[in-house]
Backbone as JSON, one array per atom type, in Angstrom:
{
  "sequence": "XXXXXXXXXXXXXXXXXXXXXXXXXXXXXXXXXXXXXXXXXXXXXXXXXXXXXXXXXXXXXXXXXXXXXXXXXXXXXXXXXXXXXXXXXXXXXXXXXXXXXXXXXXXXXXXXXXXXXXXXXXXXXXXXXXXXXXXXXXXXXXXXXXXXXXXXXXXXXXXXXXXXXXXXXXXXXXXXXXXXXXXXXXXXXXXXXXXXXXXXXXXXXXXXXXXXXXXXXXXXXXXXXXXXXXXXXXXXXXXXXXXXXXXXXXXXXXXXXXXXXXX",
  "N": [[-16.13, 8.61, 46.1], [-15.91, 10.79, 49.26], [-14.89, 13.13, 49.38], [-15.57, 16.47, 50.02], [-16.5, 19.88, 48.97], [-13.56, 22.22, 49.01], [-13.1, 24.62, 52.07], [-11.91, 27.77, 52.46], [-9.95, 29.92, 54.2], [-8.54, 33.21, 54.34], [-6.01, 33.16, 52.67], [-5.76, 30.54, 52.53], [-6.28, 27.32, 51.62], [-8.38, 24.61, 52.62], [-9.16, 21.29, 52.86], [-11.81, 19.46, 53.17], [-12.87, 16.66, 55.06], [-15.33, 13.64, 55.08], [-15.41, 11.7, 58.21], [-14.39, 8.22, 57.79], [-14.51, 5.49, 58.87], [-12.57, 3.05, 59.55], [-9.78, 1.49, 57.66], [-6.84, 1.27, 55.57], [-6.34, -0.24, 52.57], [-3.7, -1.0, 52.19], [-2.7, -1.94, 54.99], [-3.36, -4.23, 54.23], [-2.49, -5.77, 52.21], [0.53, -7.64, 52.66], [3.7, -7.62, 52.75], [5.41, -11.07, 50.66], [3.21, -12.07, 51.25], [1.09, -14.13, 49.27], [-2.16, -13.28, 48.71], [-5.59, -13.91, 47.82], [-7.37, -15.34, 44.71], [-10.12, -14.85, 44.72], [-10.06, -12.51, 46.88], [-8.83, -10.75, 45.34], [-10.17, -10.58, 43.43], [-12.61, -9.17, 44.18], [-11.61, -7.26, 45.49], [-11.12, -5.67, 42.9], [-13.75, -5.36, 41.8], [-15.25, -4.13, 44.14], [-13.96, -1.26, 43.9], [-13.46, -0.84, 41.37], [-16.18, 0.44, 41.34], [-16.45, 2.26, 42.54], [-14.45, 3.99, 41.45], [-16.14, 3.27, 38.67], [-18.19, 5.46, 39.37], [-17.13, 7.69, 39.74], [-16.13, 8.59, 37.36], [-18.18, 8.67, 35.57], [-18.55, 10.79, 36.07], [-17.63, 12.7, 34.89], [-14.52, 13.29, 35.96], [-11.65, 11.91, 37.33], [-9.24, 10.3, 39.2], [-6.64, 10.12, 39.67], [-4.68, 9.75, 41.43], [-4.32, 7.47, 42.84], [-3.71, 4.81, 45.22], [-2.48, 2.02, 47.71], [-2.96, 3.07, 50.14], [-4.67, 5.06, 49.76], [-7.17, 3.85, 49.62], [-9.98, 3.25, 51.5], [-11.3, 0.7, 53.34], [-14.17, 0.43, 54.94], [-15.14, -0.58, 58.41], [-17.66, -1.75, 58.89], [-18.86, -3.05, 57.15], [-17.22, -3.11, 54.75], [-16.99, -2.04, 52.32], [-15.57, -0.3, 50.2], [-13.81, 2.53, 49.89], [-12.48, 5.72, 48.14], [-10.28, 7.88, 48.67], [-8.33, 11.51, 48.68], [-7.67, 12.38, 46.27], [-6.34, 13.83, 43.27], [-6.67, 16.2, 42.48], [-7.4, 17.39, 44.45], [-5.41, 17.26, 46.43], [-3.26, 18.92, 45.01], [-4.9, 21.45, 45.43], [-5.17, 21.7, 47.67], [-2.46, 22.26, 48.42], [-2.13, 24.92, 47.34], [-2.52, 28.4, 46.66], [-4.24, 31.6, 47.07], [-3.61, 34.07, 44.7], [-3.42, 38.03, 45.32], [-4.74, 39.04, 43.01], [-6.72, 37.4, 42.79], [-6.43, 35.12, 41.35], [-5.26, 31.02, 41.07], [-2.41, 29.49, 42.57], [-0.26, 27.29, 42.82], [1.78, 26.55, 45.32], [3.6, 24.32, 46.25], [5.17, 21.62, 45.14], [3.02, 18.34, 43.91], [4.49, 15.0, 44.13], [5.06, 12.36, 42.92], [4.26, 9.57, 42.63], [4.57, 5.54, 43.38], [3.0, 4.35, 41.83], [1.35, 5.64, 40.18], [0.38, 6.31, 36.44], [2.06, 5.82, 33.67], [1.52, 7.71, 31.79], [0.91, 9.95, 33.2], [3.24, 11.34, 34.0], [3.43, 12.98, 32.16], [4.47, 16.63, 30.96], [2.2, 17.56, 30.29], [-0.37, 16.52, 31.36], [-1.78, 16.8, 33.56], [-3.91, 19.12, 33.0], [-5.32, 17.32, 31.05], [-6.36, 14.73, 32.07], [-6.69, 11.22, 32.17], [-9.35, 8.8, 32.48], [-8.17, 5.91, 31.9], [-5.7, 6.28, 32.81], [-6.1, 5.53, 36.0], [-7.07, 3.12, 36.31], [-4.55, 1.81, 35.5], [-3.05, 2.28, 38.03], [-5.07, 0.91, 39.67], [-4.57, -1.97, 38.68], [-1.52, -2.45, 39.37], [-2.09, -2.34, 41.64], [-3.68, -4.93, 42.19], [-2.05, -6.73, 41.2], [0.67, -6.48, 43.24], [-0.96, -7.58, 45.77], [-1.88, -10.45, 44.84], [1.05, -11.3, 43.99], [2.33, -10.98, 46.57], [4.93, -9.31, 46.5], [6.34, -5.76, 45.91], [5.43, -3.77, 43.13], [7.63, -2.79, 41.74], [9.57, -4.51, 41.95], [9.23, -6.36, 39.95], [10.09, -7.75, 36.65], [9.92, -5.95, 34.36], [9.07, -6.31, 30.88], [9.05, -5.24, 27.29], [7.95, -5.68, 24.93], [6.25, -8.27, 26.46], [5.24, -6.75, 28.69], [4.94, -5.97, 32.21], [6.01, -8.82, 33.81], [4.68, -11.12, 36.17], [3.29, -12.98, 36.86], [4.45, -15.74, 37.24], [4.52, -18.14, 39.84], [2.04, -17.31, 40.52], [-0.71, -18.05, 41.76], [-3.73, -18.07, 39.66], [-6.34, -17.26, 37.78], [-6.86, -17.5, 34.32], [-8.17, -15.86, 33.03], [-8.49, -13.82, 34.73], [-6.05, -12.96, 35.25], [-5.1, -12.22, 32.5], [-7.39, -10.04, 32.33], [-5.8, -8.15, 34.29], [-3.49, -7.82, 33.38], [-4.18, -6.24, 31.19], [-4.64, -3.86, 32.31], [-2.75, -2.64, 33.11], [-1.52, -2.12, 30.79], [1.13, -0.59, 29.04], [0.79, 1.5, 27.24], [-2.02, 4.28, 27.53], [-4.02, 3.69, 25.71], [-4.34, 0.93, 25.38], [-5.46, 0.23, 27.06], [-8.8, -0.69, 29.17], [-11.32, 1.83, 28.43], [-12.4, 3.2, 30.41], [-13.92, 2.65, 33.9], [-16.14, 2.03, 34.16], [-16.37, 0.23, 31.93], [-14.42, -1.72, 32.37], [-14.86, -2.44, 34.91], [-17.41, -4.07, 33.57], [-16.58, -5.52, 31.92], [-14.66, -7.36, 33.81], [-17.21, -8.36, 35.29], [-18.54, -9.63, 33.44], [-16.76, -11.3, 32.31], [-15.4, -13.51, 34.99], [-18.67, -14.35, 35.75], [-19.0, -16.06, 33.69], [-16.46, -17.01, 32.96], [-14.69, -17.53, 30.96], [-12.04, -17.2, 28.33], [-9.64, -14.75, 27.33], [-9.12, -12.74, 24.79], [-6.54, -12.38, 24.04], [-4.48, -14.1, 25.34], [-1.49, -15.14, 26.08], [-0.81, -18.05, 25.52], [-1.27, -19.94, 22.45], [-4.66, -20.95, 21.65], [-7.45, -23.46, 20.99], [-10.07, -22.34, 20.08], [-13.72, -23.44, 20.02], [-17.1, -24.26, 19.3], [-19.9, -26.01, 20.1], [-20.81, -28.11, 17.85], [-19.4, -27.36, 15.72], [-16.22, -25.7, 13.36], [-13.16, -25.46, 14.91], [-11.11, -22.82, 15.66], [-8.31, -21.05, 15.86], [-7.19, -18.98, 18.1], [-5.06, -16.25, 17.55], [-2.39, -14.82, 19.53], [-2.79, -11.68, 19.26], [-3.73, -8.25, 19.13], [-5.75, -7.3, 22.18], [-8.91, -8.08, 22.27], [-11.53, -7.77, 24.06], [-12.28, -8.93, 27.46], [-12.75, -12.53, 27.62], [-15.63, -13.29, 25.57], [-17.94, -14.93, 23.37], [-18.03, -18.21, 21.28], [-19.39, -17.26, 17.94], [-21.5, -19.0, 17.28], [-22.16, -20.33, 19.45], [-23.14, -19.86, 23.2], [-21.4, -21.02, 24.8], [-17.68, -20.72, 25.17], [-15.19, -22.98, 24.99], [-11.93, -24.6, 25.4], [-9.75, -26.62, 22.97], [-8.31, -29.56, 23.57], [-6.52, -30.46, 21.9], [-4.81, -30.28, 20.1], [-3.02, -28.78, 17.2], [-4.47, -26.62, 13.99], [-5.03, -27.72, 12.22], [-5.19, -30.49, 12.86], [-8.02, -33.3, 13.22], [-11.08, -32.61, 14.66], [-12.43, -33.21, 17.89], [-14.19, -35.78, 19.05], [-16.39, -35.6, 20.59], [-19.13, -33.75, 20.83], [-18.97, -31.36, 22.59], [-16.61, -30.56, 23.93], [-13.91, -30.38, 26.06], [-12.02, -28.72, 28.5]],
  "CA": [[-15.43, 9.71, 46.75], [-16.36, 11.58, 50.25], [-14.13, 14.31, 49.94], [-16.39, 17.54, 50.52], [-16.05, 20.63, 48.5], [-12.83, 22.97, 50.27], [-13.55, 26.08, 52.48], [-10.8, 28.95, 52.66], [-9.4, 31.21, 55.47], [-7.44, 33.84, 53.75], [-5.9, 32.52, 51.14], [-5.2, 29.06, 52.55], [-7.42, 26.39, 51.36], [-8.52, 23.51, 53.82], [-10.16, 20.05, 52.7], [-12.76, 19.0, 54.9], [-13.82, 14.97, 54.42], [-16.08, 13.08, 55.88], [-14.5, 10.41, 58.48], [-14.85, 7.27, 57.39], [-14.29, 4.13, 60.46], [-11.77, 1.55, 58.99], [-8.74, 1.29, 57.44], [-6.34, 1.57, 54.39], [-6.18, -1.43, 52.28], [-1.89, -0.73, 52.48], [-2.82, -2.69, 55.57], [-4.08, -5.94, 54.08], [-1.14, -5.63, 51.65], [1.5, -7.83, 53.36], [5.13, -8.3, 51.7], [5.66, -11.79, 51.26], [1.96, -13.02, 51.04], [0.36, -13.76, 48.45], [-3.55, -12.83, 49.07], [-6.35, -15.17, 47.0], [-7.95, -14.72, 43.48], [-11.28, -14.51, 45.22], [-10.3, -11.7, 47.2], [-7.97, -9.64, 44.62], [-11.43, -10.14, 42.25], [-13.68, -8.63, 45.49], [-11.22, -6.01, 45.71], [-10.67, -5.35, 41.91], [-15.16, -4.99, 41.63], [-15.56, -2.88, 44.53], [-12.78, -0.27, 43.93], [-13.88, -0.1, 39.74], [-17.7, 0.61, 41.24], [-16.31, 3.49, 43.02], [-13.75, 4.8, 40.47], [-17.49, 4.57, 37.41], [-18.92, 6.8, 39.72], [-16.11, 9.05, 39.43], [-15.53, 8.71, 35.83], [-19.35, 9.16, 34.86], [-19.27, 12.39, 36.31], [-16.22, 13.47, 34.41], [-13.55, 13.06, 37.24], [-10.2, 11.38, 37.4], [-8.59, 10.28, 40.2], [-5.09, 10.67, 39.56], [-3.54, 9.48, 42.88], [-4.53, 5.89, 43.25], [-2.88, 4.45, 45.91], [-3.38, 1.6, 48.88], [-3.13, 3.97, 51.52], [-6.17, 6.1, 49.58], [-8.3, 3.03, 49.42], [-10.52, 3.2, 52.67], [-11.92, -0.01, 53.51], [-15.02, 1.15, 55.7], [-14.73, -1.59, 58.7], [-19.06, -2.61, 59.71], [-19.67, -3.64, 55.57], [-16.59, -3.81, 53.85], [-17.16, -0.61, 51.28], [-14.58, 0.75, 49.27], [-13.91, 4.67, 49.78], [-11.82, 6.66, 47.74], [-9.78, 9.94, 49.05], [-6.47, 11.98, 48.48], [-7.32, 12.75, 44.66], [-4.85, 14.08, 42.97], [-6.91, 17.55, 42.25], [-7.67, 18.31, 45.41], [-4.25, 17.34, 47.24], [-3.04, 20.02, 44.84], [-5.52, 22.42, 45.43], [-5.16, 22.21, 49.32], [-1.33, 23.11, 48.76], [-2.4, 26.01, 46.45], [-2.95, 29.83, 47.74], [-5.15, 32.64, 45.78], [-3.35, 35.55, 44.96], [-4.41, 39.31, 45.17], [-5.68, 39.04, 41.59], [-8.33, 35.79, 42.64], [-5.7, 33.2, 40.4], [-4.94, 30.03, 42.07], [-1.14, 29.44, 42.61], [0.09, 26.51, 43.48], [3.11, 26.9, 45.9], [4.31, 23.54, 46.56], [4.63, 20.72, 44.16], [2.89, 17.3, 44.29], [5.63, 14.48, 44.17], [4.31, 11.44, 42.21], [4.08, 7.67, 43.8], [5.4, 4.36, 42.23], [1.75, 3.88, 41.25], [1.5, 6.54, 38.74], [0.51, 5.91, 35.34], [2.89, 6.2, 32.68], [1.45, 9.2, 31.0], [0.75, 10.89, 34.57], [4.5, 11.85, 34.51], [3.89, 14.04, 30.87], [4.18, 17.88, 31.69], [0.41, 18.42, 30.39], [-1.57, 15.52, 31.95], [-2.82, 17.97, 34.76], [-4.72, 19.93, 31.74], [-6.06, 16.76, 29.82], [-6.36, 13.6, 32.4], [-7.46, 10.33, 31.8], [-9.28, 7.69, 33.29], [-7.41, 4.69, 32.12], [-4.39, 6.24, 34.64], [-7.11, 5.0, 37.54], [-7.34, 1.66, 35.71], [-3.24, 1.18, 35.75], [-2.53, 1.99, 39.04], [-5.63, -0.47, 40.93], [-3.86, -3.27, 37.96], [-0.71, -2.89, 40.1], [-2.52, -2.9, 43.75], [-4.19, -5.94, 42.2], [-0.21, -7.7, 41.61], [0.9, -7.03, 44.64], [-1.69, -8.69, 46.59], [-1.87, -11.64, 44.35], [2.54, -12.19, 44.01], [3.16, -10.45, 47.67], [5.84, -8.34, 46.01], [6.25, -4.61, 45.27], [5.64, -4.23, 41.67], [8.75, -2.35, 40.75], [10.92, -5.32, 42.09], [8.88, -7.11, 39.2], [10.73, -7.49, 35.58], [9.2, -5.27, 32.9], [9.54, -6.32, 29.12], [8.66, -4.02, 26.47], [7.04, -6.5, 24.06], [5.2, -8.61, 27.15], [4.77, -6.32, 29.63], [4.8, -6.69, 33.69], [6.28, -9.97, 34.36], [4.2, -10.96, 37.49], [2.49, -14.72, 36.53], [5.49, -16.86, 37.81], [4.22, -18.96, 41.04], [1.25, -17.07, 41.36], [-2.25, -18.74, 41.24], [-4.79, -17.45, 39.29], [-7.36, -17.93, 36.68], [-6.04, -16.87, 33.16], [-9.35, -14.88, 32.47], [-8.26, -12.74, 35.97], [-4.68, -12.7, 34.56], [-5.42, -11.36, 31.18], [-7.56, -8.26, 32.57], [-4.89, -7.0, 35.06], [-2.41, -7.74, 31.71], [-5.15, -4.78, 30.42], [-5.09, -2.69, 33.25], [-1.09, -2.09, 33.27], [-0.76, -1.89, 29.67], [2.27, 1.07, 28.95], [-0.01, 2.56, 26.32], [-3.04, 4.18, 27.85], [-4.87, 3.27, 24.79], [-4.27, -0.42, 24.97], [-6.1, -0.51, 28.79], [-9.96, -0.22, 29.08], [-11.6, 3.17, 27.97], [-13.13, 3.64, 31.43], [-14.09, 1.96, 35.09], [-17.19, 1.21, 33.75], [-16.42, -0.36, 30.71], [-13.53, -2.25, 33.44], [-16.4, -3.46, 35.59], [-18.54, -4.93, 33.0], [-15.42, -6.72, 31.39], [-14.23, -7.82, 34.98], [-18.31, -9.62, 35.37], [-18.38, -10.89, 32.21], [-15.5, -12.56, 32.98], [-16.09, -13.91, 36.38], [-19.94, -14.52, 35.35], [-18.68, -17.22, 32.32], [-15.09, -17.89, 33.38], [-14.12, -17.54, 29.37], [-10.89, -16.63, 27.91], [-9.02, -13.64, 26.87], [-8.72, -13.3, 23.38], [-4.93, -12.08, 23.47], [-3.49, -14.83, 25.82], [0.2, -15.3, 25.75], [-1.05, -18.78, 25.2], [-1.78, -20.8, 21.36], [-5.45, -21.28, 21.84], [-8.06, -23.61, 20.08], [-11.62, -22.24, 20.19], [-14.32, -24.5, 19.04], [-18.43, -24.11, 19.62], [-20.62, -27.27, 19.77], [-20.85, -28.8, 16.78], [-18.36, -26.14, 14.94], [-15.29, -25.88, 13.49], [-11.89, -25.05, 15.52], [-10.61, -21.93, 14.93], [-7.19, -20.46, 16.17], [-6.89, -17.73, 19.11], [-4.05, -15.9, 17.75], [-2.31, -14.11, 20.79], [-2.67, -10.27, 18.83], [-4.33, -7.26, 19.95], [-6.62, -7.66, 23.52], [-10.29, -7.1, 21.83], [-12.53, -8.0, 24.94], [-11.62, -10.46, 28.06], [-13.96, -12.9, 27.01], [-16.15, -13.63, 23.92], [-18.27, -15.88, 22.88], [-18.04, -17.86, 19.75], [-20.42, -16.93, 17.18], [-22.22, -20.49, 17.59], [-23.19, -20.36, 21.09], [-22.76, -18.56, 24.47], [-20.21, -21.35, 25.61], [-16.46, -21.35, 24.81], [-14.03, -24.22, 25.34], [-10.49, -24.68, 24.86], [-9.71, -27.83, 23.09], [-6.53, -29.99, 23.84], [-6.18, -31.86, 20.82], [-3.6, -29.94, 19.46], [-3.55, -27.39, 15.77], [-6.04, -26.38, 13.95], [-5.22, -28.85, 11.28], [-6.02, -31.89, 13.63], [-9.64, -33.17, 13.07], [-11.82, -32.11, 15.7], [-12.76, -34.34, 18.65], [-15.9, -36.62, 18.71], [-17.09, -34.99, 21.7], [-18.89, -31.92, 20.28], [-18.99, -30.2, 23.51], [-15.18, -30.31, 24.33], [-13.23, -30.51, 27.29], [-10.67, -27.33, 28.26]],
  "C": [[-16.29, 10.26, 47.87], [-15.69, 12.86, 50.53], [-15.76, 15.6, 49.56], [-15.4, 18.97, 49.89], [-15.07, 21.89, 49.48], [-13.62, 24.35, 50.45], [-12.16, 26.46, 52.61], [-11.19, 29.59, 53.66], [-8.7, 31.9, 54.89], [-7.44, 33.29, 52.65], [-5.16, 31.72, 50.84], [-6.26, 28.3, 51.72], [-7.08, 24.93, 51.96], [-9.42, 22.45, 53.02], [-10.68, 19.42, 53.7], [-13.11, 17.38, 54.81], [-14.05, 14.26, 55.22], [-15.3, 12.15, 56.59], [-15.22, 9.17, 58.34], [-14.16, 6.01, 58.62], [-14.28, 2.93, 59.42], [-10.31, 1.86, 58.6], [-8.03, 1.35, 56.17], [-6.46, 0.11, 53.88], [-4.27, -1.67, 52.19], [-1.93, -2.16, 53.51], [-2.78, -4.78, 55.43], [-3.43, -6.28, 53.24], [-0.07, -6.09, 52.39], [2.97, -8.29, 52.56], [5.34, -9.85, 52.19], [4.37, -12.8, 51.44], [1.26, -12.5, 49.96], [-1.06, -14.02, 48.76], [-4.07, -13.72, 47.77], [-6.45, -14.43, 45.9], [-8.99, -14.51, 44.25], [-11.18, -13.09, 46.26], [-9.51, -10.7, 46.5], [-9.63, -9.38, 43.79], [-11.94, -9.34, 42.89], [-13.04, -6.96, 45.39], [-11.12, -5.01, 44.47], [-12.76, -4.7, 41.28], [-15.42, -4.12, 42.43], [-15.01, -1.69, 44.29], [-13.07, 0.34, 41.93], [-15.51, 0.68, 40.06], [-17.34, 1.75, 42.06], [-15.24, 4.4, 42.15], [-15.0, 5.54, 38.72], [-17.83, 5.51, 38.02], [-18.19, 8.07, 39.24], [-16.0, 9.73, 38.28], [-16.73, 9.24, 35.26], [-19.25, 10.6, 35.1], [-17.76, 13.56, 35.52], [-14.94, 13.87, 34.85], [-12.77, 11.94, 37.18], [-9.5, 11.31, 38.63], [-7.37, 10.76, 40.55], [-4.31, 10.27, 40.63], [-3.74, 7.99, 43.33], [-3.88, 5.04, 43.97], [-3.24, 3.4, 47.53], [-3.56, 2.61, 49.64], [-4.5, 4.73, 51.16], [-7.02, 5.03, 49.45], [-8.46, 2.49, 50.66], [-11.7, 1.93, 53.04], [-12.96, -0.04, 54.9], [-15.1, -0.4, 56.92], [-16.34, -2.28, 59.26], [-19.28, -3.13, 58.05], [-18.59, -3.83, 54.43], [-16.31, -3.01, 52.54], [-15.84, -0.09, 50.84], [-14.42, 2.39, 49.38], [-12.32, 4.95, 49.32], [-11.09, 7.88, 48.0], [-8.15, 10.2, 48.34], [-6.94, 11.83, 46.94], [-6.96, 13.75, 44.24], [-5.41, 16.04, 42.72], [-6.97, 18.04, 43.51], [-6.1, 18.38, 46.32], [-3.56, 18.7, 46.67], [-4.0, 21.05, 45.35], [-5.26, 22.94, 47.42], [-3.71, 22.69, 49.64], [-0.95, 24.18, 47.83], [-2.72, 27.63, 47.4], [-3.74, 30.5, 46.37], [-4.22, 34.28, 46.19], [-4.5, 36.76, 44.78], [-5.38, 39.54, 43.67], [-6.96, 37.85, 41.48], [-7.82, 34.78, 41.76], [-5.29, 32.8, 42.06], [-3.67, 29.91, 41.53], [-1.0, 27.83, 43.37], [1.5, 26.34, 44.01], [4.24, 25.65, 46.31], [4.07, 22.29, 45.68], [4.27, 19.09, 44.31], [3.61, 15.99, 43.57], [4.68, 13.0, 43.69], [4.91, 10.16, 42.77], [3.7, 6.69, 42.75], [3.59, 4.14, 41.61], [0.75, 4.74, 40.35], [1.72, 5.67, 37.12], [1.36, 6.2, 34.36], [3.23, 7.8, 32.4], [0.91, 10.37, 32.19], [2.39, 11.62, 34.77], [4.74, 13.06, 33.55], [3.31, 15.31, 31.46], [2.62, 18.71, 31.33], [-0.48, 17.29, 30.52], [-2.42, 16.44, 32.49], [-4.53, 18.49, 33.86], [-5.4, 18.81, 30.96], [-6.51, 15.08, 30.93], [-7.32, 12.64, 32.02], [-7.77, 9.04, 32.54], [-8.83, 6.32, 33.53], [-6.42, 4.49, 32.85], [-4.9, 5.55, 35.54], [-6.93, 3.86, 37.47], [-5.61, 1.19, 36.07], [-2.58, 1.24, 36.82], [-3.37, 1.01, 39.91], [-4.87, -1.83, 40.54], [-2.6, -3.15, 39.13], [-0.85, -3.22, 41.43], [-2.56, -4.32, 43.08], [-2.53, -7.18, 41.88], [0.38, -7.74, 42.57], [0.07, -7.71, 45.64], [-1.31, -10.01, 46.02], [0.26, -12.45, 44.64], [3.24, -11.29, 45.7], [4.19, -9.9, 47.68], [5.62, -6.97, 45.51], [6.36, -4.9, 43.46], [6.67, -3.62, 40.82], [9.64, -2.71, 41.23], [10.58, -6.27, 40.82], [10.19, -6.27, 37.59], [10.15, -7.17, 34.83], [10.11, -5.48, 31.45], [9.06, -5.68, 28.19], [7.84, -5.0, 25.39], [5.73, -7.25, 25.24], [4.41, -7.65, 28.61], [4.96, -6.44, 31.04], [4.75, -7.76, 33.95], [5.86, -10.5, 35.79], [3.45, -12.76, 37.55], [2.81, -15.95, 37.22], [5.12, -16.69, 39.03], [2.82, -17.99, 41.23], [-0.29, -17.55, 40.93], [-3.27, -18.34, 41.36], [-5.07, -17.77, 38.33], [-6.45, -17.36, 35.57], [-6.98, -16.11, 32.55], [-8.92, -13.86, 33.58], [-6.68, -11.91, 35.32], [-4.58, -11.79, 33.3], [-6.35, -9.59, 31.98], [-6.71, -7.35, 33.15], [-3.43, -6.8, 34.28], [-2.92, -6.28, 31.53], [-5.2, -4.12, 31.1], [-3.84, -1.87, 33.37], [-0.55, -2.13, 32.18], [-0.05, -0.34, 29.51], [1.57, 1.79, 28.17], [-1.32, 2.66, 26.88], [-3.96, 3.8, 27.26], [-5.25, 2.49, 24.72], [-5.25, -0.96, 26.44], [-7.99, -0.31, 28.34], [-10.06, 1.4, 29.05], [-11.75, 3.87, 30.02], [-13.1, 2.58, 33.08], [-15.1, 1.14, 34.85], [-16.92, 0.18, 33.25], [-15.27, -1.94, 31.51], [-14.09, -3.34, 34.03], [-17.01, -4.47, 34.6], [-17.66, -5.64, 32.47], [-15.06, -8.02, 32.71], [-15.86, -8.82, 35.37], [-18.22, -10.1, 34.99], [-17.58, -12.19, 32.58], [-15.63, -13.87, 34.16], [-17.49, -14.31, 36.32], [-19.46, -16.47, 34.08], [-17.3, -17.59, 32.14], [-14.6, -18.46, 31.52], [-12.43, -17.1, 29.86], [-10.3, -15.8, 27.07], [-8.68, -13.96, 25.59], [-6.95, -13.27, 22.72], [-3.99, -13.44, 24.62], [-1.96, -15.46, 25.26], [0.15, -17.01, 25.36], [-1.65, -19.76, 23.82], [-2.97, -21.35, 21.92], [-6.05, -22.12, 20.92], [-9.74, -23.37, 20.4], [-12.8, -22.73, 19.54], [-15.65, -24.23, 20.1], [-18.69, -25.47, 19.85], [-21.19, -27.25, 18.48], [-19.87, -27.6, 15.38], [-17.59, -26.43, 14.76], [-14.46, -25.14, 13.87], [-11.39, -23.81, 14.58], [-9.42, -21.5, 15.94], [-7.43, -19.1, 16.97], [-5.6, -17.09, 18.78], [-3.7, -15.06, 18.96], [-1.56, -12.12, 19.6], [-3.15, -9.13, 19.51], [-5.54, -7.69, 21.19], [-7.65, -6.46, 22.59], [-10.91, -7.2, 23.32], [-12.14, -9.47, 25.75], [-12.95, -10.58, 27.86], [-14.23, -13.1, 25.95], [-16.13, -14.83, 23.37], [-18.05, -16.71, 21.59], [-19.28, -17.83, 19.23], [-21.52, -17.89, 17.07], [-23.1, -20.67, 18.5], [-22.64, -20.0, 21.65], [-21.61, -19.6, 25.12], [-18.7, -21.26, 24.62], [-15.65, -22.24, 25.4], [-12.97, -23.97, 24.92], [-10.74, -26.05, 25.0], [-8.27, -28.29, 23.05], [-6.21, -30.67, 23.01], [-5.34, -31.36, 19.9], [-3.84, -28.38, 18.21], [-4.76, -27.24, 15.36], [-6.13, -27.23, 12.35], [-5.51, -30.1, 11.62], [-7.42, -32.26, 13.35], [-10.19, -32.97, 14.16], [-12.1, -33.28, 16.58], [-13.97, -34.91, 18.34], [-16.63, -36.11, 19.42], [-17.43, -33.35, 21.25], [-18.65, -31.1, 21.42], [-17.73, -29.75, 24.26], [-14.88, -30.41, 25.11], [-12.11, -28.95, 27.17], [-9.41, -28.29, 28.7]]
}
């Protein structure tokens, strides 16, 4: 964030913020193209490393939106503005008693989290909202479609997969980032980030994939990925630091000869 604490005249209140030289990422958002995995990941690491900051310090964005994501144009930097406390606060007045009033009300954008629409968020927010609206920037880049022309199912979730090419370890986190229950997404930005390396670092697989997995160590036996609750994208098996997917079918098949597997 660069926004800069407001000054008052009366008993307007003005936000002052630093200018930043570049552009919205809205921009680089084109309907109609779909944008790489290598640069949805780029965009999905810088944009969580400016939302921990936020979050460590006990701060919530609340407004998440391309147009607020300021891509600085000599390095490429991520900047943050337009959060959601202060936009209220700058269309707030102070009455004669020193309370803050807020006189005009702020109008909520398709990229609102679920539970951002309940009448006491304001009073309790949370940072996994932050987490479910970058998950939908990160679909529209990748399927070049708005994401509320996409088909939502109540058992799978944000239908967005069809024709678009990407890893299934990338796929599975932004699954976790737009889950309908804030509970079911990461706790934090942090916790976001270090899932989102991991990942990308060891190119594993999600333990909830919509996919019948078989996970097998070197020299181990095959065990079954059921597709149940999303513990951690990622995870090793207990054996050793690599996982494989093997193609040889159930988990009643005998194991291949090749301890080290093929995916």
């Amino acid at each position: 964030s660069y926004s800069i604490p407001n000054a008052t005249y009366g008993d307007v209140f003005y936000i002052i913020q630093e200018h930043v030289s570049g552009h919205s990422i809205s921009k680089e958002l084109t309907p109609g193209k779909q944008l790489s995995e290598s640069y949805v990941a780029k965009l999905l690491q810088d944009t969580l490393a400016a939302l921990a900051s936020v979050h460590r310090q006990g701060h919530v964005h609340q407004n998440l939106h391309p147009q607020y994501l300021i891509r600085q144009n000599f390095d490429g930097q991520i900047f943050l503005t337009q959060f959601g406390a202060l936009t209220r606060l700058s269309r707030s007045e102070i009455d004669p008693d020193g309370s803050l009033k807020t006189m005009v009300s702020v109008s909520p954008h398709p990229y609102l989290a679920p539970e951002q629409l309940q009448p006491d968020y304001v009073d309790r927010p949370k940072p996994a909202s932050d987490l479910y609206s970058l998950g939908l920037i990160a679909i529209e880049a990748l399927t070049g479609r708005p994401h509320y022309e996409l088909t939502y199912d109540p058992n799978q979730g944000l239908l967005w997969r069809e024709g678009v090419n990407v890893s299934l370890p990338l796929a599975e986190f932004i699954d976790r980032l737009v889950r309908h229950q804030c509970e079911d997404r990461f706790a934090d930005a942090a916790e976001a980030l270090d899932i989102l390396r991991l990942g990308r670092d060891r190119h594993q697989v999600a333990h909830n994939s919509r996919l019948n997995t078989v996970v097998v160590s070197p020299g181990g036996r095959a065990k079954k990925a059921v597709s149940s609750g999303f513990s951690r994208l990622g995870g090793a098996s207990p054996h050793s630091g690599r996982t494989s997917l093997s193609t040889t079918g159930g988990p009643n098949r005998p194991k291949p000869l090749n301890p080290r597997l093929i995916k």
